[in-house]
PDBQT receptor file of N, H, CA, C and O in Angstrom, charges set to zero:
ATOM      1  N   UNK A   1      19.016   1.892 -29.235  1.00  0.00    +0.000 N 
ATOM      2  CA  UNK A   1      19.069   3.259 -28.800  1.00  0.00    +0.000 C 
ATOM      3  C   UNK A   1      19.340   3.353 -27.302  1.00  0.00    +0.000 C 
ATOM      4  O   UNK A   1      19.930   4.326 -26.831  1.00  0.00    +0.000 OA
ATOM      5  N   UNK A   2      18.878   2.271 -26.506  1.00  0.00    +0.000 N 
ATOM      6  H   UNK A   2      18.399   1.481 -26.888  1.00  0.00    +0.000 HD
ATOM      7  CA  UNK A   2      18.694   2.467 -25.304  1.00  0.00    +0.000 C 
ATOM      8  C   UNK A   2      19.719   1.787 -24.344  1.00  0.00    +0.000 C 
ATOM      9  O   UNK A   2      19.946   2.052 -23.163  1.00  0.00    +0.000 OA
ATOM     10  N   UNK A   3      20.400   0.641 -25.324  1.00  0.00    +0.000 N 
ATOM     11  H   UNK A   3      20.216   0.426 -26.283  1.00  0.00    +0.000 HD
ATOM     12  CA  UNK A   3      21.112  -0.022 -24.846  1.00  0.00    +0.000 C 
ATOM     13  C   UNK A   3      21.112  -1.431 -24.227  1.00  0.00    +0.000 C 
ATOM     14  O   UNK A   3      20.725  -2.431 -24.832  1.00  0.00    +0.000 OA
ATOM     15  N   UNK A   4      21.558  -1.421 -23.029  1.00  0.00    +0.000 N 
ATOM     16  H   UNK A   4      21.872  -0.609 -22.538  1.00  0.00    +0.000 HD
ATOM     17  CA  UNK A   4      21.063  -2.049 -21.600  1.00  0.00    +0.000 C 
ATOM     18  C   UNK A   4      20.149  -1.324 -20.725  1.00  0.00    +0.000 C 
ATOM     19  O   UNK A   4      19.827  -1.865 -19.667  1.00  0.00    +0.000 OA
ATOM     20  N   UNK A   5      19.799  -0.452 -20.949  1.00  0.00    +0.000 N 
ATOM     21  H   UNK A   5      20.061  -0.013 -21.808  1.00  0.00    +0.000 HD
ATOM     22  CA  UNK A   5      19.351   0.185 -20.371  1.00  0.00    +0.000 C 
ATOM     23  C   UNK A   5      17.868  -0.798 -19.752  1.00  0.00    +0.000 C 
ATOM     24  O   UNK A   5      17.072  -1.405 -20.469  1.00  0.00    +0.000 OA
ATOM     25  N   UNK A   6      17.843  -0.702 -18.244  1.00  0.00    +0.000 N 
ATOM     26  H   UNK A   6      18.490  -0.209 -17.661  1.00  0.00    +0.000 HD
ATOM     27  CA  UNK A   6      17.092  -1.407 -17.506  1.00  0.00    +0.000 C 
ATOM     28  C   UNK A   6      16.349  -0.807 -16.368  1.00  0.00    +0.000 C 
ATOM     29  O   UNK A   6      16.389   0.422 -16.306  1.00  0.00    +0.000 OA
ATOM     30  N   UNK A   7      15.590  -1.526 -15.336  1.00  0.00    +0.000 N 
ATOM     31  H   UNK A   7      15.557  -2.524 -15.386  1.00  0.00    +0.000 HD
ATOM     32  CA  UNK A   7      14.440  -0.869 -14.251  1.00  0.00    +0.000 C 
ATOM     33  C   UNK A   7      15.364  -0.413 -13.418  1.00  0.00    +0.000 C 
ATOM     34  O   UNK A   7      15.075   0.574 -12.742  1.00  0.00    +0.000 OA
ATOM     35  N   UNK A   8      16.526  -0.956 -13.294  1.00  0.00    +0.000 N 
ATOM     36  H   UNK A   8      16.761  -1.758 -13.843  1.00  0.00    +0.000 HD
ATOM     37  CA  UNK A   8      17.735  -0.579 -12.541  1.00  0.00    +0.000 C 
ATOM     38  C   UNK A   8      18.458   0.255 -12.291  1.00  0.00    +0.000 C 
ATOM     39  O   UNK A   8      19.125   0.466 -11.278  1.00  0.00    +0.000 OA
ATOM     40  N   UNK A   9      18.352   0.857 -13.349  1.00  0.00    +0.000 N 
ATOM     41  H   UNK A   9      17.810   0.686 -14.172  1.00  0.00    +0.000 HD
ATOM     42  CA  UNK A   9      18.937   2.440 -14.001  1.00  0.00    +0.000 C 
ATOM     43  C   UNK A   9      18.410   3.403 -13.568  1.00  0.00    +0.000 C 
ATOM     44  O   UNK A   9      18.980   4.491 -13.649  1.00  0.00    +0.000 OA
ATOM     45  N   UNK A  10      16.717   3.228 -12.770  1.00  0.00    +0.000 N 
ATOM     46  H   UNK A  10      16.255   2.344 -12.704  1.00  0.00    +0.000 HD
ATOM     47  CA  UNK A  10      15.800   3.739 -12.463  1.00  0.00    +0.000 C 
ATOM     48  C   UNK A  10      16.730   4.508 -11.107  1.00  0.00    +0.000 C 
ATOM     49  O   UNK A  10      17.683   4.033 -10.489  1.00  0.00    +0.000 OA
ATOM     50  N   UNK A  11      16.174   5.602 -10.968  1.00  0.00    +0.000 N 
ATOM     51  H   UNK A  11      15.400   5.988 -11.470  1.00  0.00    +0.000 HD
ATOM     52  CA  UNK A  11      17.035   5.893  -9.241  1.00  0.00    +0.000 C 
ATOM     53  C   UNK A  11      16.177   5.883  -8.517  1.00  0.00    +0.000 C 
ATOM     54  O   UNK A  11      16.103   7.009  -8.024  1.00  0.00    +0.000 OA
ATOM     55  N   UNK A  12      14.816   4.717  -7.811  1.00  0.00    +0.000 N 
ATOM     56  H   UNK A  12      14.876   3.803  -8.212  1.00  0.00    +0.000 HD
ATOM     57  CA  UNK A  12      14.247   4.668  -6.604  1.00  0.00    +0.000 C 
ATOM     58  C   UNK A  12      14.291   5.800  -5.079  1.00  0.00    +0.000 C 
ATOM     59  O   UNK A  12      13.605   6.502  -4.336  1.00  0.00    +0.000 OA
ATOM     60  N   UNK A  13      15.903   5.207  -5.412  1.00  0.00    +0.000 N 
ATOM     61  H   UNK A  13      16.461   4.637  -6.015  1.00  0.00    +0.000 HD
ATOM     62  CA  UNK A  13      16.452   5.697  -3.940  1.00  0.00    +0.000 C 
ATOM     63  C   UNK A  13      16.455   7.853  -4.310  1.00  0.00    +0.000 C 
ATOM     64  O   UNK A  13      17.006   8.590  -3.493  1.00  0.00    +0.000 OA
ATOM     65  N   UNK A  14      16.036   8.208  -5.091  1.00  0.00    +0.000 N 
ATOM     66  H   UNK A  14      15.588   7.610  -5.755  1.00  0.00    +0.000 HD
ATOM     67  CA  UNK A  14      16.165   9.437  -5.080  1.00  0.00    +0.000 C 
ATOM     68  C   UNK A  14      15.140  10.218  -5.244  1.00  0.00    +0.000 C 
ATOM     69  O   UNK A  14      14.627  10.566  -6.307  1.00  0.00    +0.000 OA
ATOM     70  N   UNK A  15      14.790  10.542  -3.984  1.00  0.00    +0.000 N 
ATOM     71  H   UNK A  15      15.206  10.259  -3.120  1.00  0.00    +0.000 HD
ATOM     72  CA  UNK A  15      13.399  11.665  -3.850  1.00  0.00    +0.000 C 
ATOM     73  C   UNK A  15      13.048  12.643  -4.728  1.00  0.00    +0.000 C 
ATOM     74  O   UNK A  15      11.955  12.889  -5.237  1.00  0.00    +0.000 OA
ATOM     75  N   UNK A  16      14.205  13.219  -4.855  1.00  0.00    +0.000 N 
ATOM     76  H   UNK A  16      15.093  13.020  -4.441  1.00  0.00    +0.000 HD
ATOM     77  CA  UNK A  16      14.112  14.868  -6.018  1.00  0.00    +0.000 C 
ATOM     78  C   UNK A  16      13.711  14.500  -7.200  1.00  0.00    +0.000 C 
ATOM     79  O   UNK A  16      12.806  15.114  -7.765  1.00  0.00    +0.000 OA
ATOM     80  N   UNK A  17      14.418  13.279  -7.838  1.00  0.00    +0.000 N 
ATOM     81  H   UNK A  17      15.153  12.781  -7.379  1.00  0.00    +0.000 HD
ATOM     82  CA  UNK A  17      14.064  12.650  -9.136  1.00  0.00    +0.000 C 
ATOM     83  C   UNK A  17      12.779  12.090  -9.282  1.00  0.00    +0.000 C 
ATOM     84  O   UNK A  17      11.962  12.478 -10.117  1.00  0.00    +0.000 OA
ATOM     85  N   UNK A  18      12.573  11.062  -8.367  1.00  0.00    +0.000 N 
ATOM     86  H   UNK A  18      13.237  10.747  -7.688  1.00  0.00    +0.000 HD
ATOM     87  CA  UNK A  18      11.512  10.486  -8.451  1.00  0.00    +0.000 C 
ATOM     88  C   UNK A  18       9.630  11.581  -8.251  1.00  0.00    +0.000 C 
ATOM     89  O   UNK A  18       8.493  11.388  -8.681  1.00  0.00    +0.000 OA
ATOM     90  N   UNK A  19      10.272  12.641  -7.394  1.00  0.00    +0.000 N 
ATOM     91  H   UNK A  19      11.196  12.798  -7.045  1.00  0.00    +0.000 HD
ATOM     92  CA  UNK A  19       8.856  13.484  -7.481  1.00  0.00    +0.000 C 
ATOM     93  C   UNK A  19       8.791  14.376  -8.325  1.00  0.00    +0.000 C 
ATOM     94  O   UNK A  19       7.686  14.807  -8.656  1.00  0.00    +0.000 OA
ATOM     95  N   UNK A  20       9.764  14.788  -8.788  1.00  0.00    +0.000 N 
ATOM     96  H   UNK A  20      10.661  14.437  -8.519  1.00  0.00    +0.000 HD
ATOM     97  CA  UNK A  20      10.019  15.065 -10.710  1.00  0.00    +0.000 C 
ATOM     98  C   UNK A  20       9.295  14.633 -11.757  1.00  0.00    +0.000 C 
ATOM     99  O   UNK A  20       8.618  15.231 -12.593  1.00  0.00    +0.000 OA
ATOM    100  N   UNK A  21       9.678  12.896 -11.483  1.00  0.00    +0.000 N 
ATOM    101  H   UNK A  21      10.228  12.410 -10.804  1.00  0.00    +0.000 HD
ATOM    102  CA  UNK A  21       8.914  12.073 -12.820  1.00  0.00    +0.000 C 
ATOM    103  C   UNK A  21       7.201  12.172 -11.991  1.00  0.00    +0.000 C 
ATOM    104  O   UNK A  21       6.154  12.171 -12.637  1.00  0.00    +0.000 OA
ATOM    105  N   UNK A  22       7.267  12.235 -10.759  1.00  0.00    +0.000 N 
ATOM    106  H   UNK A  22       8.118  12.235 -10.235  1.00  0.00    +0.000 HD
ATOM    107  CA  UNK A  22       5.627  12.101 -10.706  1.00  0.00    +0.000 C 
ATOM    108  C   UNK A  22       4.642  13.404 -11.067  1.00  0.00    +0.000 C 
ATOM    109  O   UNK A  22       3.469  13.482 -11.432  1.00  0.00    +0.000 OA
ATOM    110  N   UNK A  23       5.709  14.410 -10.784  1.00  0.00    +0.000 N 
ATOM    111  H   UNK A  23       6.662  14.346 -10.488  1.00  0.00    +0.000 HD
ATOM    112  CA  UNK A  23       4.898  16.142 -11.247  1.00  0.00    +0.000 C 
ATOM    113  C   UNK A  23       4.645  15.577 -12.873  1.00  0.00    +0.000 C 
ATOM    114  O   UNK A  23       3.542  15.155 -13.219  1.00  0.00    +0.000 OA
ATOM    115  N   UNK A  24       5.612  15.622 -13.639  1.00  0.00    +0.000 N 
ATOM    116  H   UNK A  24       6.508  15.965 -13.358  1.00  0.00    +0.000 HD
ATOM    117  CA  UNK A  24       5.326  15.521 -14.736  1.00  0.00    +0.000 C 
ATOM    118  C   UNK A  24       4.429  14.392 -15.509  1.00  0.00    +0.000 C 
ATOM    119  O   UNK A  24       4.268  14.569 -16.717  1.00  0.00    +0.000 OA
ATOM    120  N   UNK A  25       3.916  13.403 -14.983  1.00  0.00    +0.000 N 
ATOM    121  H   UNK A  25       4.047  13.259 -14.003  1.00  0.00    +0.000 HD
ATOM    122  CA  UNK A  25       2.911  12.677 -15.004  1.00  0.00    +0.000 C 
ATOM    123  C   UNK A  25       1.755  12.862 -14.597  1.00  0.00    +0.000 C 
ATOM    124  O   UNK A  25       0.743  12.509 -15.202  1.00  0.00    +0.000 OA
ATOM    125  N   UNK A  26       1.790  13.434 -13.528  1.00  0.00    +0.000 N 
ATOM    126  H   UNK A  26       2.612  13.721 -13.037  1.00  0.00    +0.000 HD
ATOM    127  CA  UNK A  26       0.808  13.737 -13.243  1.00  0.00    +0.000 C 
ATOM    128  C   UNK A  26       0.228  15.305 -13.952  1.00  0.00    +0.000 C 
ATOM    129  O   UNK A  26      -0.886  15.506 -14.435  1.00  0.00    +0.000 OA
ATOM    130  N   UNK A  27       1.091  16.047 -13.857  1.00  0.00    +0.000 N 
ATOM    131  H   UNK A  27       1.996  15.884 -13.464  1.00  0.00    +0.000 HD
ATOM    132  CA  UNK A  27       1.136  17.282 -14.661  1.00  0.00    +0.000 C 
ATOM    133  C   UNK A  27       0.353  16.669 -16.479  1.00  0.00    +0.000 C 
ATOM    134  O   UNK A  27      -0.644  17.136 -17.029  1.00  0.00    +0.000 OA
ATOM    135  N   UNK A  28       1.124  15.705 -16.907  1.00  0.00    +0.000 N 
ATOM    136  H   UNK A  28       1.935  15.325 -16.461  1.00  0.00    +0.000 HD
ATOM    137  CA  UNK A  28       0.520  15.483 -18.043  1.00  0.00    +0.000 C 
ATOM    138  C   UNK A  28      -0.491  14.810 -18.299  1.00  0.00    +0.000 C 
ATOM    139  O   UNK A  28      -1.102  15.148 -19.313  1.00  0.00    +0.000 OA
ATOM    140  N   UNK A  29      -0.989  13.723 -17.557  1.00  0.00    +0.000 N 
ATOM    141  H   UNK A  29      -0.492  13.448 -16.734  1.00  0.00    +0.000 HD
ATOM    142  CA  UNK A  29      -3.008  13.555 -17.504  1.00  0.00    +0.000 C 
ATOM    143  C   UNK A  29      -3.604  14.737 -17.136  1.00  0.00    +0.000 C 
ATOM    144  O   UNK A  29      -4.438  14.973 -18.011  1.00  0.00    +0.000 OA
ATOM    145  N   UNK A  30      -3.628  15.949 -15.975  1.00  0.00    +0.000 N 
ATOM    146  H   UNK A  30      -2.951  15.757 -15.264  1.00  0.00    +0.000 HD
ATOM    147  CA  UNK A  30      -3.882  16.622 -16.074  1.00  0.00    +0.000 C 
ATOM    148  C   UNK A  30      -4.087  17.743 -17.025  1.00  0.00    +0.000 C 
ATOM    149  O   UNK A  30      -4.962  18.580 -16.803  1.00  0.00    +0.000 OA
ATOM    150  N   UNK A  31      -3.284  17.805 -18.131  1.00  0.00    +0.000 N 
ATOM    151  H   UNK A  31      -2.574  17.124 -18.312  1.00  0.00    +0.000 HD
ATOM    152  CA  UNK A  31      -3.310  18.728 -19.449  1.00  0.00    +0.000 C 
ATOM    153  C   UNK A  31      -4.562  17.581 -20.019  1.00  0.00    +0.000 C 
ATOM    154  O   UNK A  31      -5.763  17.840 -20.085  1.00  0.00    +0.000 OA
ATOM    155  N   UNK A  32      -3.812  16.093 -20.447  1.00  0.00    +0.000 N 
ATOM    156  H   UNK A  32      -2.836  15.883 -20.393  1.00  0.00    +0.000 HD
ATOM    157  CA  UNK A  32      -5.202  15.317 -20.967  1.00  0.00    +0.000 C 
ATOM    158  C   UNK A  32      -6.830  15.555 -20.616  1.00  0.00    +0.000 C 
ATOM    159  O   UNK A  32      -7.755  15.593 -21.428  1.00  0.00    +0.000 OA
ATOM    160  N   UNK A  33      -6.882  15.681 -19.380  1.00  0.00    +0.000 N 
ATOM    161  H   UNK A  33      -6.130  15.650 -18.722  1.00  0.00    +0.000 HD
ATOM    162  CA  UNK A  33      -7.943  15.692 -19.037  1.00  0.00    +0.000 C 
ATOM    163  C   UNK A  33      -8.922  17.168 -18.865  1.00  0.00    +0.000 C 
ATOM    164  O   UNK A  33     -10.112  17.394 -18.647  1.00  0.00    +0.000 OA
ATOM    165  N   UNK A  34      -8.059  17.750 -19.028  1.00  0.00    +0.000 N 
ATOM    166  H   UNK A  34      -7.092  17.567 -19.205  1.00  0.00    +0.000 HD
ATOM    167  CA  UNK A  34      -8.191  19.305 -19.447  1.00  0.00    +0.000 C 
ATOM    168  C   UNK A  34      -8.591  19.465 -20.448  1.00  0.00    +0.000 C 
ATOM    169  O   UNK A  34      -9.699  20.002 -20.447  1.00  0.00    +0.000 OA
ATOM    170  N   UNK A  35      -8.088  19.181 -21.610  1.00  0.00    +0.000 N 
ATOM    171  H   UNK A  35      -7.188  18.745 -21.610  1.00  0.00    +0.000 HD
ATOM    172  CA  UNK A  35      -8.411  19.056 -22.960  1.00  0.00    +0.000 C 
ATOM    173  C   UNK A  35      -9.620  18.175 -23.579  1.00  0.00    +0.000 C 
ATOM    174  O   UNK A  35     -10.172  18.640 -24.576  1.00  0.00    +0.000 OA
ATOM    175  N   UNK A  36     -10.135  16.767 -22.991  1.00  0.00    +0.000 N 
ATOM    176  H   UNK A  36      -9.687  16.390 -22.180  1.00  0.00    +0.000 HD
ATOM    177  CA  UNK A  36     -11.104  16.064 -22.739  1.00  0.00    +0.000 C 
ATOM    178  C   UNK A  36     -12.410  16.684 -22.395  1.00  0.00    +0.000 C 
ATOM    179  O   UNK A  36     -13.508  16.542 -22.932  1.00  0.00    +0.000 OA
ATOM    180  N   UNK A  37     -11.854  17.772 -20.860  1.00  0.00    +0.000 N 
ATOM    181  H   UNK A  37     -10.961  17.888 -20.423  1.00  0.00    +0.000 HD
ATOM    182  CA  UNK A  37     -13.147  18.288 -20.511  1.00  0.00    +0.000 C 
ATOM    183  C   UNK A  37     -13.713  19.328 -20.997  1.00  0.00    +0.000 C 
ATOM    184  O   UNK A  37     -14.916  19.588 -21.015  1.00  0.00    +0.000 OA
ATOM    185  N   UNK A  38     -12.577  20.113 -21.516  1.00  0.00    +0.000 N 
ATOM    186  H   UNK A  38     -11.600  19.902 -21.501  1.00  0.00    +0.000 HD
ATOM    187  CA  UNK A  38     -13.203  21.096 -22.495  1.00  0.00    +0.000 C 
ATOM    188  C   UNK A  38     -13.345  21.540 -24.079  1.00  0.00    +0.000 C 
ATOM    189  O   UNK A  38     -13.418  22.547 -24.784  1.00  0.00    +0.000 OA
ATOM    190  N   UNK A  39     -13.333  19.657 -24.180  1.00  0.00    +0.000 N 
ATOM    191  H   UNK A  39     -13.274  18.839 -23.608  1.00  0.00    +0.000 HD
ATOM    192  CA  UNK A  39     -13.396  19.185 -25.508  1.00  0.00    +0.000 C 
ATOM    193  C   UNK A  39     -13.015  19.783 -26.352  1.00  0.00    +0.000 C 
ATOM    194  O   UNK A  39     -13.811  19.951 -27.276  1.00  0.00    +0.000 OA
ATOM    195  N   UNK A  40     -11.501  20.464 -26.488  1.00  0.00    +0.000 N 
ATOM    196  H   UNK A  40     -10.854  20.328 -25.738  1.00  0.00    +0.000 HD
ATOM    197  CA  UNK A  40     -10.549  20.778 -27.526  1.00  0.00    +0.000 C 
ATOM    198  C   UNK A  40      -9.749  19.920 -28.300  1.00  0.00    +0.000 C 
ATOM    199  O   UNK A  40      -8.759  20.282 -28.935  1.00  0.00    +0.000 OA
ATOM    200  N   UNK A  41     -10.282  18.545 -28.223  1.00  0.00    +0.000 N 
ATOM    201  H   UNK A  41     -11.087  18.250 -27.707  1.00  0.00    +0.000 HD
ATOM    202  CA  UNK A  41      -9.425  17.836 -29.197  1.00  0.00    +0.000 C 
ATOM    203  C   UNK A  41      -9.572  18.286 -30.423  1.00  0.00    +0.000 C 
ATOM    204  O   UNK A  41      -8.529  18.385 -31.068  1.00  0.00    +0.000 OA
ATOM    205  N   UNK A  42     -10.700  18.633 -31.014  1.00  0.00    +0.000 N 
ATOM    206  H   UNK A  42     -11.547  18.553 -30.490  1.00  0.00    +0.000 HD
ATOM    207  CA  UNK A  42     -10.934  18.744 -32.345  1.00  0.00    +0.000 C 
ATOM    208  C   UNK A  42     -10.181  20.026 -32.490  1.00  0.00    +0.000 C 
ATOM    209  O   UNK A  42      -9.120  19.885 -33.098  1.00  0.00    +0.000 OA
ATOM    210  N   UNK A  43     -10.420  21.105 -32.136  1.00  0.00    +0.000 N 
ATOM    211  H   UNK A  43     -11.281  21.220 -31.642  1.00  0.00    +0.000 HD
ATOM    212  CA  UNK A  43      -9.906  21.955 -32.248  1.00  0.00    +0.000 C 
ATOM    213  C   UNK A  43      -7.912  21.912 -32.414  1.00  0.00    +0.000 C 
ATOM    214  O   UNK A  43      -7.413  22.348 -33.451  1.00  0.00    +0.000 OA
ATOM    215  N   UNK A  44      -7.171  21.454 -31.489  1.00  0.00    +0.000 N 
ATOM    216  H   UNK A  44      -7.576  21.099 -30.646  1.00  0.00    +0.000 HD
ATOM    217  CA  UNK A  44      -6.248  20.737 -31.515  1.00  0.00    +0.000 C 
ATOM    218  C   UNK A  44      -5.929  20.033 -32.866  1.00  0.00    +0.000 C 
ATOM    219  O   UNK A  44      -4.954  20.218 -33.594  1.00  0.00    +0.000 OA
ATOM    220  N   UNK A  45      -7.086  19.093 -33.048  1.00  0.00    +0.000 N 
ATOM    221  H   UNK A  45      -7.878  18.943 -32.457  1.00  0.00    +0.000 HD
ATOM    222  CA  UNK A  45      -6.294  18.163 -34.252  1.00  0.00    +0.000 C 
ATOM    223  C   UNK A  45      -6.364  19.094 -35.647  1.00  0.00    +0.000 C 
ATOM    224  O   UNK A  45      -5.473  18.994 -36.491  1.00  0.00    +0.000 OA
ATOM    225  N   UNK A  46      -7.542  20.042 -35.824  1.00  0.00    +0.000 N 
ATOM    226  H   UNK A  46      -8.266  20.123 -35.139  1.00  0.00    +0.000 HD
ATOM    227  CA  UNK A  46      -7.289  21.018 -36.563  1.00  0.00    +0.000 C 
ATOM    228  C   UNK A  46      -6.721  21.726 -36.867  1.00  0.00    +0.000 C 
ATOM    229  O   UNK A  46      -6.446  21.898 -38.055  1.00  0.00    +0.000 OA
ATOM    230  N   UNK A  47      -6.126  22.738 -35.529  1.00  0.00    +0.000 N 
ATOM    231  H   UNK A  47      -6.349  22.599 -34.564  1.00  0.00    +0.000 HD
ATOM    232  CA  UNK A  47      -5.350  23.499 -35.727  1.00  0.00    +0.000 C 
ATOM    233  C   UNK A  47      -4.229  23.734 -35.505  1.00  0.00    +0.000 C 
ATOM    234  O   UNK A  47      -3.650  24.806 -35.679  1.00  0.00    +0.000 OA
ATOM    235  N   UNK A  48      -3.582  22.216 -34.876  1.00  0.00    +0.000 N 
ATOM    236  H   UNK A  48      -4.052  21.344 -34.735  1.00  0.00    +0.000 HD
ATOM    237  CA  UNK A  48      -2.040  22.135 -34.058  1.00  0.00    +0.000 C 
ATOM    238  C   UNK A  48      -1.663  20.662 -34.701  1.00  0.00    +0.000 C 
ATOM    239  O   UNK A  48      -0.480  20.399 -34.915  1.00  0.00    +0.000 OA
ATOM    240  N   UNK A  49      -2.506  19.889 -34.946  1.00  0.00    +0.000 N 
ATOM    241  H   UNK A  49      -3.468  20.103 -34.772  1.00  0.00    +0.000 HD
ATOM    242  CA  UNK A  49      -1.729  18.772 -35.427  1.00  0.00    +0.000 C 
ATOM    243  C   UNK A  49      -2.387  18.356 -37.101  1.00  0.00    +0.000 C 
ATOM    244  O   UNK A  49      -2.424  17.169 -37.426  1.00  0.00    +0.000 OA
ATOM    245  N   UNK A  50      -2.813  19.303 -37.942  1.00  0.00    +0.000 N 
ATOM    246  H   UNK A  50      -2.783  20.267 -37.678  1.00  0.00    +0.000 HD
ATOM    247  CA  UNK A  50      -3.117  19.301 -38.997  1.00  0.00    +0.000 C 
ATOM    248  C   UNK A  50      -2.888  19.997 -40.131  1.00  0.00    +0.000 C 
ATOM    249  O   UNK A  50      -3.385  21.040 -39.708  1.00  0.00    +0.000 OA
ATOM    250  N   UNK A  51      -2.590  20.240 -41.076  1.00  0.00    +0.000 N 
ATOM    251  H   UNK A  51      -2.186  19.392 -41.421  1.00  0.00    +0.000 HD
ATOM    252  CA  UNK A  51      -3.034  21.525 -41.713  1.00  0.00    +0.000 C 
ATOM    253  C   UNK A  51      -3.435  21.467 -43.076  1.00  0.00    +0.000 C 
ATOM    254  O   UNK A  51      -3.147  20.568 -43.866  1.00  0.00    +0.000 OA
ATOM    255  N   UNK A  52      -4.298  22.749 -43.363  1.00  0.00    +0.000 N 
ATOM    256  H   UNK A  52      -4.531  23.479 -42.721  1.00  0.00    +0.000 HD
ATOM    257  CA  UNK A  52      -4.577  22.380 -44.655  1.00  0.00    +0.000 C 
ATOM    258  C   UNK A  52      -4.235  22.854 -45.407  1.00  0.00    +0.000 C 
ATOM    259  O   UNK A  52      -4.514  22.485 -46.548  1.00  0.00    +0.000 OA
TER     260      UNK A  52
């Protein structure tokens, strides 16, 4: 699927990109840990990743 695709491919050298991938990482433990602290997993696995 991916190819060659390698660390290389990565664009280091590019600020805009690279603080992009870090919002969204960081953006997404933050949802995790959101959800952790206000212990909606269950709720979640019930009602968004289940059904009956």
């Amino acid at each position: 699927m991916f190819g060659k695709l390698s660390l290389d491919a990565v664009p280091f050298h590019e600020p805009i990109v690279m603080v992009t991938i870090a919002a969204i990482i960081v953006g997404g433990l933050a949802i995790l840990a959101a959800i952790t602290y206000f212990g909606k997993w269950t709720y979640l696995w019930k009602e968004w990743l289940t059904s009956d």
